[in-house]
C-alpha positions in Angstrom: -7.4 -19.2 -14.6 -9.7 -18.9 -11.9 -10.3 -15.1 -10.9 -12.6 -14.1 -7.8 -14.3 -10.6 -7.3 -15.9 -8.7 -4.6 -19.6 -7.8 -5.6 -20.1 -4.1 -7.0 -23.2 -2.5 -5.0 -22.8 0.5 -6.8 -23.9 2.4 -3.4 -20.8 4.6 -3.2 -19.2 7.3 -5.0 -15.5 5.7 -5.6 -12.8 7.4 -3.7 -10.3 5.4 -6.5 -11.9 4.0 -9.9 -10.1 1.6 -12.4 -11.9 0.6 -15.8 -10.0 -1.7 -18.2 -6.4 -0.6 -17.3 -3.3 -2.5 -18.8 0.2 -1.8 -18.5 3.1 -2.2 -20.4 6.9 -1.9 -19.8 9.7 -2.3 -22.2 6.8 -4.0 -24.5 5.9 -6.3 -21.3 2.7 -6.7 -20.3 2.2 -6.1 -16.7 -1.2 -5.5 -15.7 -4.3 -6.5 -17.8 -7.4 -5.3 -17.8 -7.4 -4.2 -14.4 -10.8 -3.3 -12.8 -10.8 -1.4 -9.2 -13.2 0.2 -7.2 -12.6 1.6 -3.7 -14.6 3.6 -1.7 -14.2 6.2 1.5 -12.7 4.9 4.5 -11.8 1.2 3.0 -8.5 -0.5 4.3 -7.8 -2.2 1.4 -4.2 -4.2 0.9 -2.9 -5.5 -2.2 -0.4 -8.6 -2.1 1.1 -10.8 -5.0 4.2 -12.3 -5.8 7.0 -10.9 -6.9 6.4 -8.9 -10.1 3.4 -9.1 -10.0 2.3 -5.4 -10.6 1.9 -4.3 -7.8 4.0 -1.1 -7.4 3.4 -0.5 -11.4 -0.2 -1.0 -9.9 0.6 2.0 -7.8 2.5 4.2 -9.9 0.2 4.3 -12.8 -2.7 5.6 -10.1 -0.4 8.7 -9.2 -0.1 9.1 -13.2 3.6 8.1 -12.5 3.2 5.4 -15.3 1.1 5.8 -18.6 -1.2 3.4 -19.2 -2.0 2.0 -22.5 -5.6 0.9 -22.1 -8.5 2.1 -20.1 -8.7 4.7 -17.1 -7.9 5.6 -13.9 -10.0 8.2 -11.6 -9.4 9.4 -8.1 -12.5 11.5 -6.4 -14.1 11.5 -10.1 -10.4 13.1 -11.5 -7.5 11.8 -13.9 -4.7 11.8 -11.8 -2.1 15.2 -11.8 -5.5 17.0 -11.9 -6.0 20.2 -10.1 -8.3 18.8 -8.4 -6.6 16.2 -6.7 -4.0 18.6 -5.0 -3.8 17.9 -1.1 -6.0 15.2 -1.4 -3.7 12.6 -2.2 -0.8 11.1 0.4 1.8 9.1 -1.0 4.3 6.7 1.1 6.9 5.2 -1.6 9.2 2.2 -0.1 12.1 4.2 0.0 10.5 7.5 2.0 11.6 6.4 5.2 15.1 5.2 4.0 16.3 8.9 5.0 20.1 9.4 5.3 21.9 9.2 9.2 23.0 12.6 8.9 20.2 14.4 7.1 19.9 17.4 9.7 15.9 17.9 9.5 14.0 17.2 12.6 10.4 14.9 12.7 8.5 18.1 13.2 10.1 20.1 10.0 9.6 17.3 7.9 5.8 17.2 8.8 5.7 20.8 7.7 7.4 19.9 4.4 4.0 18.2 3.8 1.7 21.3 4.1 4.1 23.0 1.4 3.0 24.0 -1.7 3.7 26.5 -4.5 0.8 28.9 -3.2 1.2 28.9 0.5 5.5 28.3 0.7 6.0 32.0 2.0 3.1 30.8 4.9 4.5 27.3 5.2 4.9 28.9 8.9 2.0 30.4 9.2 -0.6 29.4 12.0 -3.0 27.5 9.9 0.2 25.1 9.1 1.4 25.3 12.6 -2.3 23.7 14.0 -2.3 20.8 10.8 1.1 20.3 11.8 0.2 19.7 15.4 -2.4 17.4 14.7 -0.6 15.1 12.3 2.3 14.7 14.7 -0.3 13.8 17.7 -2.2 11.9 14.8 1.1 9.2 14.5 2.0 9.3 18.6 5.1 11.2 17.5 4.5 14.3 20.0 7.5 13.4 22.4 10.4 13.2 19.1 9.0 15.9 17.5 12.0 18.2 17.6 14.4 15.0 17.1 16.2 14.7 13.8 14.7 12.2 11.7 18.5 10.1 11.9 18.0 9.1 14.8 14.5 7.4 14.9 14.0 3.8 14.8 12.5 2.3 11.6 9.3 2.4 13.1 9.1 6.3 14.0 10.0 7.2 10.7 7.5 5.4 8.7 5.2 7.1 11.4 7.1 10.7 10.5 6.3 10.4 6.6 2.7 9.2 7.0 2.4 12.4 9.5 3.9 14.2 6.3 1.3 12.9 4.1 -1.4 13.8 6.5 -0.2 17.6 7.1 -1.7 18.0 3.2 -5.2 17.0 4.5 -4.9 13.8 2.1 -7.8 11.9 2.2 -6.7 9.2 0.5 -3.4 7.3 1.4 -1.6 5.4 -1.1 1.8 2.8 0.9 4.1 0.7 -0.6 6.1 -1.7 1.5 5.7 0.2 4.2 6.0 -2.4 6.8 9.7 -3.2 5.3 12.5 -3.4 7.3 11.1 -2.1 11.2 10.3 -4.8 13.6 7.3 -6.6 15.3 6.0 -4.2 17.6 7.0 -1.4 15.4 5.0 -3.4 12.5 2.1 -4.0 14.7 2.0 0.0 16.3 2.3 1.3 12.3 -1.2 -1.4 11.4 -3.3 -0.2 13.9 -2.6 3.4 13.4 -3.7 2.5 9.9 -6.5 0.9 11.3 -7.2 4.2 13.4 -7.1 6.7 10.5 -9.5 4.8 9.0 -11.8 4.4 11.5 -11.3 7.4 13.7 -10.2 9.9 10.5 -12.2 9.0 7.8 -9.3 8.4 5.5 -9.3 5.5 2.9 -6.1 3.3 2.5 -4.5 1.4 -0.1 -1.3 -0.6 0.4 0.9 -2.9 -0.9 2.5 -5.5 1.3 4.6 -8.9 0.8 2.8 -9.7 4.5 0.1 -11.6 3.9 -0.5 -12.4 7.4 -0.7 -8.5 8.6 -2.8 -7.9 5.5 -5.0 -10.2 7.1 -5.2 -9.0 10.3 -5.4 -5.6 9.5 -6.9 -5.1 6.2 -10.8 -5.0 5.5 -10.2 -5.8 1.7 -7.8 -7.7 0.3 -6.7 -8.2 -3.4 -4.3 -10.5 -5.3 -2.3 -9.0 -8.1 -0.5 -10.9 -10.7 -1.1 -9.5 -14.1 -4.9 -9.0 -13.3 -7.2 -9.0 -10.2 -7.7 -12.8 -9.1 -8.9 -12.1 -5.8 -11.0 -9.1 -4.3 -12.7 -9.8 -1.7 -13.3 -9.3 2.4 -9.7 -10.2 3.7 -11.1 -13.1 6.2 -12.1 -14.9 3.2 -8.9 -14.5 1.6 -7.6 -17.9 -0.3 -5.5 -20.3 1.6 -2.4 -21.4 -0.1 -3.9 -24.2 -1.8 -6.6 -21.9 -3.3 -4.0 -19.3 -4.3 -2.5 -22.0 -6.2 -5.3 -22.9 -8.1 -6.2 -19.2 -8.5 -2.3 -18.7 -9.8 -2.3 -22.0 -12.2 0.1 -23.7 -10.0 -0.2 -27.4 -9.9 1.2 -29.6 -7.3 4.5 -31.5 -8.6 3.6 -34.7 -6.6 0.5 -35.2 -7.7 -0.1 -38.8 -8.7 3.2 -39.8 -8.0 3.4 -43.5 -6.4 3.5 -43.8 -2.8 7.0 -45.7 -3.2 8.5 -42.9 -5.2 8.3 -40.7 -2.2 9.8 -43.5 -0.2 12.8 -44.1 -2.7 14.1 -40.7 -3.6 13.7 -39.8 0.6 16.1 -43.0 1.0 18.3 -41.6 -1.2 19.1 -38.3 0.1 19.8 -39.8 3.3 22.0 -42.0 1.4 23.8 -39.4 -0.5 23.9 -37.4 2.9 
C-alpha cells in the first residue's frame, strides 16, 4: 500500500522519538514498524479507523504497553525514566468520565496534579498554590474553581483534567478522545485552548481523535494510523476520502460495473419497497 511521510529536516531535538516500533497483542500484530518524530510546540493529531492502533499507539509511548521491536524516546528518555517525571501530561478517554457524586472540587483536583511522592506533605505549599492558580486561569476555569467536579458540563471537565496535567509543568501533552461526548461549542472552546497552549505556552500536543474534520481545523500535523504510518504530513494537505482509500487498499465496489446495472438493482429496491 501507498504510505506518505512528512520530510525529516533533522533541525530539531525530538520532544517524542519512534524508531522501528511494532506492537503485538494476544499474538496480533497492531502496529508495524512505526516511525515518529515530533518536535517542541507541534499540534500534532492522530486519526484512523477503528483498531487501528491508535490508543495502543499511545499506551506503548507512556511504557503502558511493551513493545516488541524498536524504541521509543521522550526528551532523549525511555519512558518511566526519572527523567521524564513532571514532564509528561496524560489525558486518557475516560479522565473526565468522573462519577456525579465524587465530592472533590475543580480546584482540588488541579492540585492532585502537582502531587508527587517528594513534595505530598507540601502539596499545599505556596509554590503549588501559584502553579495551581495559573493552570486554572490557563483552561478559563477561574469562576468554577471551588465547584465540585459533578456538576460541570462535559466541556469544563475535560478543561479540569488538562488543568491537572498542566499543574505538573508537563511539557508535553499526550489526549485520547478527548473531544468525546461534550458538545459543539464545548468541542470548539477545548481546540483552541489546545491551539493556545501551543502557541502561547510552548507546550507540544499529541492526540488521538475520531474527528477528522477538527483535526483539520486545529491540528498542524496530522497522521493516519492503521497498522503503520500512511500519512504524516501538514494537516491541510491531509488525503481526501478518495485518497485515504487508495492509501488504506480500499477499492471502489462499483467500479466497472455497467451503467444499466445501477439502473436495475435501483428499480428493484423501489420495487421491493
Amino acid at each position: 500500500m501507498q504510505s506518505i511521510t512528512i520530510e525529516d529536516t533533522g533541525t530539531d531535538v525530538p520532544i517524542l522519538d519512534l524508531n522501528g516500533v511494532s506492537v503485538f497483542r494476544s499474538s496480533k500484530l497492531i502496529l508495524k514498524d512505526i516511525n515518529l518524530r515530533v518536535s517542541k510546540g507541534e499540534f500534532v493529531g492522530i486519526v484512523g479507523p477503528n483498531g487501528s492502533g491508535k490508543s495502543t499507539l499511545l499506551l506503548s509511548i507512556l511504557g503502558l504497553l511493551k513493545i516488541q521491536n524498536g524504541s521509543i524516546r521522550m526528551f532523549g528518555q525511555p519512558p518511566f525514566s526519572k527523567q521524564l517525571y513532571g514532564k509528561i501530561g496524560w489525558v486518557s478517554q475516560a479522565a473526565a468520565n468522573l462519577p456525579r457524586d465524587v465530592k472533590i472540587t475543580v480546584r482540588e483536583l488541579v492540585q492532585l496534579g502537582t502531587v508527587n511522592a517528594k513534595n505530598m506533605l507540601k502539596m499545599f505549599g505556596n509554590n503549588n498554590r501559584e502553579q495551581v492558580n495559573k493552570s486554572i486561569e490557563m483552561v478559563g476555569l477561574e469562576d468554577v474553581q471551588h465547584i465540585d467536579i459533578g456538576r460541570l458540563s462535559g466541556g469544563q471537565r475535560q478543561r479540569a483534567v488538562i488543568a491537572r496535567a498542566l499543574a505538573s509543568n508537563s511539557e508535553f501533552i499526550i489526549l485520547d478522545e478527548p473531544l468525546v461526548g461534550i458538545d459543539r461549542d464545548a468541542r470548539n472552546s477545548l481546540l483552541k485552548l489546545l491551539d493556545n497552549l501551543c502557541h502561547e505556552e510552548g507546550k507540544t500536543i499529541l492526540m488521538v481523535s475520531h474527528d477528522l474534520t477538527a483535526m483539520r481545523q486545529t491540528a498542524h500535523r496530522m497522521i493516519f494510523l492503521e497498522e503503520t504510518i500512511r500519512f504524516d504530513g501538514d494537516a491541510k494537505n491531509f488525503p481526501d476520502l478518495s485518497q485515504l482509500a487508495d492509501l488504506r487498499g480500499i477499492t471502489h465496489v462499483h467500479e466497472n460495473m455497467p451503467s444499466h446495472t445501477h439502473a436495475h438493482t435501483h428499480t428493484h429496491s423501489k420495487e421491493e419497497d
